[in-house]
C-alpha positions as CSV (number, residue, x, y, z in Angstrom):
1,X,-10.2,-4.4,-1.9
2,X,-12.7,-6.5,0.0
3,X,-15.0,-4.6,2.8
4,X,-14.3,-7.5,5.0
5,X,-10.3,-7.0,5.1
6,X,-10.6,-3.2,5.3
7,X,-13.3,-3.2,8.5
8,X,-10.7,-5.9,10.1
9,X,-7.8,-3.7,9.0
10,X,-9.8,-0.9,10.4
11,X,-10.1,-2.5,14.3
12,X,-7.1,-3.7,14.2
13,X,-5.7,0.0,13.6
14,X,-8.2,0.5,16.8
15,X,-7.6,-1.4,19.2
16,X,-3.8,-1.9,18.8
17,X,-3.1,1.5,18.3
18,X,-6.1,3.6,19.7
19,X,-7.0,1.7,22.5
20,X,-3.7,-0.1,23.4
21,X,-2.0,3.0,23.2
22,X,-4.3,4.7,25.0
23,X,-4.2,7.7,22.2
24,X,-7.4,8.5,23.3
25,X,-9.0,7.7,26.7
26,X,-12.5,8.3,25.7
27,X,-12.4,5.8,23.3
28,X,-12.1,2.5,25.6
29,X,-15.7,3.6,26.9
30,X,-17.8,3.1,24.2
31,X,-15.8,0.9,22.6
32,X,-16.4,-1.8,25.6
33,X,-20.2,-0.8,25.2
34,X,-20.1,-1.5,22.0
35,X,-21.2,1.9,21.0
36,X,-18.7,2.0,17.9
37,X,-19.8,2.0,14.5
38,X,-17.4,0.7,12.0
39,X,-18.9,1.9,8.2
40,X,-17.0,1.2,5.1
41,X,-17.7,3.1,2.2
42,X,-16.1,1.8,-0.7
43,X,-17.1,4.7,-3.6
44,X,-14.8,5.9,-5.8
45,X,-16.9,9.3,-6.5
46,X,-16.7,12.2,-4.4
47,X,-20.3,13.0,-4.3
48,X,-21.3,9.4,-3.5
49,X,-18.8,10.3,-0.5
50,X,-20.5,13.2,0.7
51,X,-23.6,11.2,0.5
52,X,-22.7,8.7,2.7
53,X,-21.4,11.2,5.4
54,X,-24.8,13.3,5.2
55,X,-26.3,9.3,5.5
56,X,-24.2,8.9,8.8
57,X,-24.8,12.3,10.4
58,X,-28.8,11.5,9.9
59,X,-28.4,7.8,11.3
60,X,-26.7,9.0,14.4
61,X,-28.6,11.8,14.8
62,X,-31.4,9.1,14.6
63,X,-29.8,6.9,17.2
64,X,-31.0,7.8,20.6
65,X,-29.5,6.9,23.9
66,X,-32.4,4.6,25.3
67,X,-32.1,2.4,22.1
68,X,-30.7,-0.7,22.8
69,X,-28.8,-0.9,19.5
70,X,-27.7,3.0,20.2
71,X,-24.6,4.3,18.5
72,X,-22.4,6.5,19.6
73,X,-19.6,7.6,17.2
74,X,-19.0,6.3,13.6
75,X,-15.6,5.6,11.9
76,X,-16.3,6.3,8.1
77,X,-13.5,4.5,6.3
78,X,-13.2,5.5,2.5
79,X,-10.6,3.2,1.2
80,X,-11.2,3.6,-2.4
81,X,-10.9,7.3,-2.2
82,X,-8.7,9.9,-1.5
83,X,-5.7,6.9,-1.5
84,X,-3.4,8.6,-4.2
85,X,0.1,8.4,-3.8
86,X,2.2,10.5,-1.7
87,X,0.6,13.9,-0.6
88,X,-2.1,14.1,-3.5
89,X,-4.4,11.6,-1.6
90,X,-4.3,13.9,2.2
91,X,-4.7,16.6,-0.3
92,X,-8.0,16.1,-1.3
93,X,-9.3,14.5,2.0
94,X,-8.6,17.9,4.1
95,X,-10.2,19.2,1.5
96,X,-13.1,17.0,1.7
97,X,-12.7,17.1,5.3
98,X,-12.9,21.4,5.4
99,X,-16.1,20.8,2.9
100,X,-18.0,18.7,5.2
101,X,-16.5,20.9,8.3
102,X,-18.4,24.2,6.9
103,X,-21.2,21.8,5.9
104,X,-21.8,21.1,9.8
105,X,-21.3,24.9,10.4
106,X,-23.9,26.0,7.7
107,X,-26.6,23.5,8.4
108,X,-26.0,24.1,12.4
109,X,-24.8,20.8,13.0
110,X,-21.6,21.4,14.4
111,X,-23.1,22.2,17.9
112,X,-24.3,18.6,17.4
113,X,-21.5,16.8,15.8
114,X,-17.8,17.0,14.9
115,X,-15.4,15.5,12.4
116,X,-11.8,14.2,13.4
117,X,-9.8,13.0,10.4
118,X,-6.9,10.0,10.1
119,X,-4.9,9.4,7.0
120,X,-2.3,7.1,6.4
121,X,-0.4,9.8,4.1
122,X,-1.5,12.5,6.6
123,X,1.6,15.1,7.6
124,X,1.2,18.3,9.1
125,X,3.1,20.9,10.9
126,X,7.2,20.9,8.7
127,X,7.1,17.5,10.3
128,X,9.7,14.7,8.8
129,X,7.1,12.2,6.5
130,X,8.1,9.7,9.7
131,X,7.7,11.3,12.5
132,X,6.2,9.4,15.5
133,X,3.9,12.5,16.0
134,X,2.3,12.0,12.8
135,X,0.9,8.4,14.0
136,X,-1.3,9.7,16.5
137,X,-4.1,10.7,13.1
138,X,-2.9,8.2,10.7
139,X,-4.8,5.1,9.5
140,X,-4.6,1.8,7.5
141,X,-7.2,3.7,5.5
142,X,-8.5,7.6,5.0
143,X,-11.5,7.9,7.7
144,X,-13.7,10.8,9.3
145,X,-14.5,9.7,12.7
146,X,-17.8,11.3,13.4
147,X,-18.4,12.7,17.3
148,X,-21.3,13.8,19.0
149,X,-20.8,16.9,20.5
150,X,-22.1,16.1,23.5
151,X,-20.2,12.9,24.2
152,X,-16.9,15.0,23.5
153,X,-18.2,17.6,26.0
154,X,-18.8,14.8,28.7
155,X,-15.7,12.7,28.3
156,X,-13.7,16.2,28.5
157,X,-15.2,17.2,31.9
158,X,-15.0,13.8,33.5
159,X,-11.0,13.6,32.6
160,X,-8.6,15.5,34.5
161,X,-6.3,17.0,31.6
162,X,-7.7,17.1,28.4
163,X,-5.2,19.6,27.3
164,X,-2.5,17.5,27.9
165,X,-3.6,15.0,25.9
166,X,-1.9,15.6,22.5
167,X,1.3,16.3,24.0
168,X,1.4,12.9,25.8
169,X,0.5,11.0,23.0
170,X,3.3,12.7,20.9
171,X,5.5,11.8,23.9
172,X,4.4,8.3,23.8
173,X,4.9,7.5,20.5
174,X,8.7,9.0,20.4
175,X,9.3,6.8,22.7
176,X,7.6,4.0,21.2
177,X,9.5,4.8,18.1
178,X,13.0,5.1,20.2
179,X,12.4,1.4,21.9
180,X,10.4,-0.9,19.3
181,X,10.6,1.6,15.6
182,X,9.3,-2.2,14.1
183,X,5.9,-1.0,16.1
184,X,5.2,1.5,13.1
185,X,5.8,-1.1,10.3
186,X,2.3,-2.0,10.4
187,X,0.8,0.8,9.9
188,X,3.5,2.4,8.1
189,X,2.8,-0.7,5.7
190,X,-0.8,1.7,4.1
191,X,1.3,4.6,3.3
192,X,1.1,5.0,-0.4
């Protein structure tokens, strides 16, 4: 798979779904300051994996604010990994996902950073394989959107109903799914 039509892949998935959608409101901010980092990682090894995480979590920790070229948040798309078919695939990136999650926690970096992940296989919950639900974390590709804490923190406190925010999007995609189902092909298109 070439790098080039995975990153594409990867922004499309973004701004037609995440932004578009408005699945999360943060997002539009530092994606219109160009404050988005879009890194493929195209290993097939596990450790070489971890690597490039522990690589990411040092470059942003690296990136300060007054820096012209200053990051934000990193997507971390693996497409060469964790892709097997049907459940195997989530599987073993939750697992990687929990690995890296007490990683942060044991090297005190979870006060500085925090993981979200997005699979295209990703179910959760007794939740039909379909479900609109499911959409709000799935992806063309498996990727581990790396936060800064802080940002989160900020972006929660300046918006009025942060709670709400999972429920609406569940909303909204059922009723995406009831008026247009096509809209899913897309991304339903990835799902091994």
């Amino acid at each position: 798979m070439k790098i080039k039509e995975v990153e594409q892949n990867t922004k499309i998935w973004f701004e037609q779904w995440i932004l578009k959608l408005n699945l999360c409101p943060f997002a539009h901010h530092v994606h219109a300051k160009k404050q988005i980092r879009f890194e493929i990682e195209t290993t097939k090894n596990i450790h070489k994996a971890t690597e490039k995480v522990i690589a990411e979590l040092n470059f942003l920790e690296n990136s300060k604010k007054e820096d012209l070229d200053y990051i934000d948040t990193t997507l971390l798309v693996f497409p060469n990994l964790f892709n097997k078919s049907n459940l195997q695939g989530f599987k073993d990136f939750t697992k990687f996902y929990l690995e890296l999650t007490m990683y942060l926690e044991k090297n005190n970096l979870d006060v500085v950073f925090q993981l979200v992940m997005f699979h295209p296989n990703l179910v959760y919950g007794g939740e039909s394989e379909n479900a609109p639900a499911l959409f709000t974390n799935r992806s063309p590709y498996p990727t581990l959107h790396i936060l800064r804490e802080e940002s989160v923190t900020k972006a929660g406190l300046n918006h009025p109903d942060v709670i709400s925010i999972p429920d609406k999007n569940i909303e909204k995609l059922e009723t995406l799914y009831e008026n247009h189902p096509k809209a899913f092909n897309w991304l339903k298109s990835f799902k091994k």
